[in-house]
KOLKOL-675828 format. One line per 8 residues: number of its first residue (from 1); their letters; for each residue x, y, z of C-alpha. Coordinates in Angstrom, 1 decimal. Layout:
NUM	a	X:Y:Z ~ ...
//
This chain:
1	xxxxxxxx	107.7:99.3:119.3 ~ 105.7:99.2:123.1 ~ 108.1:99.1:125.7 ~ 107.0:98.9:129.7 ~ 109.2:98.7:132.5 ~ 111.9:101.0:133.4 ~ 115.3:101.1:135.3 ~ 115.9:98.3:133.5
9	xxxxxxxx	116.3:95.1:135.7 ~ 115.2:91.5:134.9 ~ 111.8:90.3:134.7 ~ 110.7:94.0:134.4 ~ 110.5:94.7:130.6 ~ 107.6:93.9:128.5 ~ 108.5:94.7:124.7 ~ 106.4:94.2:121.2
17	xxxxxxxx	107.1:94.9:117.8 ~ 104.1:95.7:115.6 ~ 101.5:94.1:117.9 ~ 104.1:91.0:118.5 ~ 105.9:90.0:121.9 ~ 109.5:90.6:121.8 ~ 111.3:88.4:124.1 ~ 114.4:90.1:126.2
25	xxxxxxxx	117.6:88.5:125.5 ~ 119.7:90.7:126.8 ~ 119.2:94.0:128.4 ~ 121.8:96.8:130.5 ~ 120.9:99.9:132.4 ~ 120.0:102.0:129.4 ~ 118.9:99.3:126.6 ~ 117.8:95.9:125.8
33	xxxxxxxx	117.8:93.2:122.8 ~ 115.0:91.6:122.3 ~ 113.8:88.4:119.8 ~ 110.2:88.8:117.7 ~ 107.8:86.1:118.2 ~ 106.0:84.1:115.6 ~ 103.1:86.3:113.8 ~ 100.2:84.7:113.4
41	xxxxxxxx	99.0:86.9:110.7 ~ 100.1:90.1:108.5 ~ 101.3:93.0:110.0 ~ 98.2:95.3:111.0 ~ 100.0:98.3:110.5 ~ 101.4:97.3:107.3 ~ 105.4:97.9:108.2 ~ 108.1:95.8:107.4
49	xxxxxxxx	109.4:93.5:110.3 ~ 112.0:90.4:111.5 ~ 110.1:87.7:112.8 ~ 108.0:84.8:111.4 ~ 108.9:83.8:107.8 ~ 105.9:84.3:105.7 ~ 104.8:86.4:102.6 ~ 101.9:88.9:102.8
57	xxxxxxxx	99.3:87.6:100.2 ~ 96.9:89.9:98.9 ~ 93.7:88.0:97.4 ~ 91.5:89.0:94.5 ~ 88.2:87.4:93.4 ~ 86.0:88.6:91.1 ~ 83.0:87.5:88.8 ~ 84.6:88.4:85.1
65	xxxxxxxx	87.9:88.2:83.6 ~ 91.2:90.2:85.0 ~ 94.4:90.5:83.8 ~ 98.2:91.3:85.0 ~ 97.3:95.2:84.5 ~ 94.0:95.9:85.8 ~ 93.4:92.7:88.8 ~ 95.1:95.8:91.2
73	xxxxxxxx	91.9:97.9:90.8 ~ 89.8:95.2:92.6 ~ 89.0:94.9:95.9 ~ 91.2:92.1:98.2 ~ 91.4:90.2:101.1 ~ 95.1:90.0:102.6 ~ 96.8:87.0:104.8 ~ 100.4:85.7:106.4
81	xxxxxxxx	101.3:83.1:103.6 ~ 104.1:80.6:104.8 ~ 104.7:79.3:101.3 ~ 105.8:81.3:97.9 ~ 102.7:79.2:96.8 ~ 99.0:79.6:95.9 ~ 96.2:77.4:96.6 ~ 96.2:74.8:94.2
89	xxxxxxxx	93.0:74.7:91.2 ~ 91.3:77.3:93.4 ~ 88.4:79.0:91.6 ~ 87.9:81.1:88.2 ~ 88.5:84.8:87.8 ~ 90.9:85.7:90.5 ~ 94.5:87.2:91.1 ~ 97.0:86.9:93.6
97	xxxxxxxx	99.8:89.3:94.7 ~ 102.4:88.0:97.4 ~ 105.2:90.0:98.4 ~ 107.8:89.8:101.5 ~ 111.8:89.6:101.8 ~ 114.2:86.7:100.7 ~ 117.0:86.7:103.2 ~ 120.0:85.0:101.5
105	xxxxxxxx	121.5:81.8:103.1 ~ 124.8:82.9:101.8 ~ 127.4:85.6:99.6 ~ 126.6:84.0:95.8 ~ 124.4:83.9:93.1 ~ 120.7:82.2:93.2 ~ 118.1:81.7:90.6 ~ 114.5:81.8:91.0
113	xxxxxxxx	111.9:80.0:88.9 ~ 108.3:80.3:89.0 ~ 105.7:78.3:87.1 ~ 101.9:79.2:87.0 ~ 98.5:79.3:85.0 ~ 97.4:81.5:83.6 ~ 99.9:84.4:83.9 ~ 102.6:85.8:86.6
121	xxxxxxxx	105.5:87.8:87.0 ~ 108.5:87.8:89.8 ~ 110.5:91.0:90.6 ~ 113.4:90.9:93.0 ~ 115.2:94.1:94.3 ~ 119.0:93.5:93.2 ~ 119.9:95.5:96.7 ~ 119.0:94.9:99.9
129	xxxxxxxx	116.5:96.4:102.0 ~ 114.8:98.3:99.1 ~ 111.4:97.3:97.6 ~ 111.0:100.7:96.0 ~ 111.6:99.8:92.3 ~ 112.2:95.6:92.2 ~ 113.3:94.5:89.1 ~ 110.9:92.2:86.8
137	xxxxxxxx	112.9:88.9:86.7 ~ 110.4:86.6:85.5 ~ 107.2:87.5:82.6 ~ 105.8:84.4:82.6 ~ 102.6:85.0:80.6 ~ 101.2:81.6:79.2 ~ 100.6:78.4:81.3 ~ 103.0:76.0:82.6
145	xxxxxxxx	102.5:72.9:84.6 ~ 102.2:72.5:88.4 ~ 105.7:73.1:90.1 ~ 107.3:71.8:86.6 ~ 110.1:74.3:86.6 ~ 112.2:73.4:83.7 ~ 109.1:73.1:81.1 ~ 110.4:75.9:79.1
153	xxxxxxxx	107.5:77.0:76.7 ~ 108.1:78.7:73.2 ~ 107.3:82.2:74.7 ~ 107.3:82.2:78.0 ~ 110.6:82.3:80.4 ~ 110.0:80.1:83.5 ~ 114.0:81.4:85.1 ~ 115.5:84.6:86.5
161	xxxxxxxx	119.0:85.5:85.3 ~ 122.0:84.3:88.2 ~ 121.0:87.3:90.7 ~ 124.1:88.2:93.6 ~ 122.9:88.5:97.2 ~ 124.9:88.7:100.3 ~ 124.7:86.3:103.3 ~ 121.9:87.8:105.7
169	xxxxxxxx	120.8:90.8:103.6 ~ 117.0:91.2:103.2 ~ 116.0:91.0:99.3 ~ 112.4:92.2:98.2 ~ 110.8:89.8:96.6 ~ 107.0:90.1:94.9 ~ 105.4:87.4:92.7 ~ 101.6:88.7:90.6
177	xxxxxxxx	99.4:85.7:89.7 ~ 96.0:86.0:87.6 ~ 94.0:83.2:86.7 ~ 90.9:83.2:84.1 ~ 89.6:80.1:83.9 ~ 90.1:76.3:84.0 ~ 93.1:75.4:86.0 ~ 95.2:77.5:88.5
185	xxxxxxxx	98.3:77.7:89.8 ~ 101.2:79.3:91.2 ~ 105.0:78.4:92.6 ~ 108.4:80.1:93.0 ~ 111.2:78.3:93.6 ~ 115.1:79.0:94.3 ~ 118.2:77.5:92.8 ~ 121.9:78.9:94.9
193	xxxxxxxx	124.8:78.7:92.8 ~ 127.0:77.3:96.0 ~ 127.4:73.9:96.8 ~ 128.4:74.3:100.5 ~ 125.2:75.7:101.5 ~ 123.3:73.6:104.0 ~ 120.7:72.0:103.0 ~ 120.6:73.5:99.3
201	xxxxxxxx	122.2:72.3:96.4 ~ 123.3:73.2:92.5 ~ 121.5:70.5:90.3 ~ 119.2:70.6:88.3 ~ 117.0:68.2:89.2 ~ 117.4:70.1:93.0 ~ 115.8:73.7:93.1 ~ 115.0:74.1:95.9
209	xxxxxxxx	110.8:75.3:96.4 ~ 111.0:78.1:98.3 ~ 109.0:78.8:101.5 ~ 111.1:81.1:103.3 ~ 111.1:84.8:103.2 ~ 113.1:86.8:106.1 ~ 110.2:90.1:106.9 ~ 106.6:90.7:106.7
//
């Protein structure tokens, strides 16, 4: 954090957060809270921070095939993503890692669901604030169709387990996407075992596509 202004008085403090304003909300003679503003793009000095929902998406393109276990050797481009989503029939050859926080709506169980071609993964931390060793919760390794998250395929599991998160607690979430050739795809969506939640629902035919994520 860059803080200037002293004595602390209104009108006088100028705060950021990892290159972003932070606008005073409330301040007293020895400290001040302050609200992130929208990012416009990843953080540049690669830390974890509250502020603009988003997912940091790490691109790679190459000329010749890649898998799930070497794509990470590759060179990449990175960007603020706003949707658990990649572009849609992009190109041959390339990979995709997005990673970020899930900040839970509410205390209960949720579900996540990812569909892709050719091959992806999901792993969620099952405690909050800890993206040291997420858990694999989805190996989805053949083809599924666009954003059709209940096609279940002979070998391939398109559904996490029921996963329990606490209202407000920051979950680490990280999706890896490969694509050979042909098609390409990749979505993760989010089904809460709660009813009462606004604006999200337990049905089937409701999961909810996912497009928020609480940190950089």
């Amino acid at each position: 954090m860059t803080i200037t202004g002293y004595g602390f008085t209104s009108g006088n403090i100028t705060a950021s957060v990892d290159g972003v304003n932070c606008s005073v909300t409330q301040y007293q003679d020895s400290s001040f809270s302050c609200e992130v503003q929208p990012a416009t793009s990843a953080s540049p000095t690669n830390v974890s921070q509250a502020g603009q929902h988003g997912l940091r998406r790490q691109f790679y393109n190459h000329t010749s095939s890649l898998s799930l276990s070497t794509y990470s050797t590759y060179n990449y481009t990175e960007s603020l993503n706003l949707n658990f989503e990649v572009p849609y029939y992009q190109d041959n050859y390339l990979a995709n890692k997005m990673y970020g926080w899930f900040v839970a709506p509410a205390t209960t169980a949720y579900r996540f669901y990812q569909t892709c071609d050719d091959g992806c993964t999901l792993k969620v931390a099952n405690t909050s604030d800890n993206a040291t060793d997420p858990a694999t919760v989805i190996a989805n390794n053949g083809v599924s169709s666009y954003r059709n998250f209940f096609m279940m395929g002979s070998s391939s599991t398109r559904k996490s387990e029921w996963i329990n998160m606490t209202a407000g607690q920051h979950y680490y979430i990280e999706a890896e996407h490969v694509e050979y050739a042909g098609g390409d795809h990749m979505t993760v969506a989010v089904e809460i075992e709660q009813t009462a939640v606004i604006g999200h629902h337990h049905a089937m035919k409701e999961v909810q596509y996912l497009s928020v994520a609480g940190k950089q």
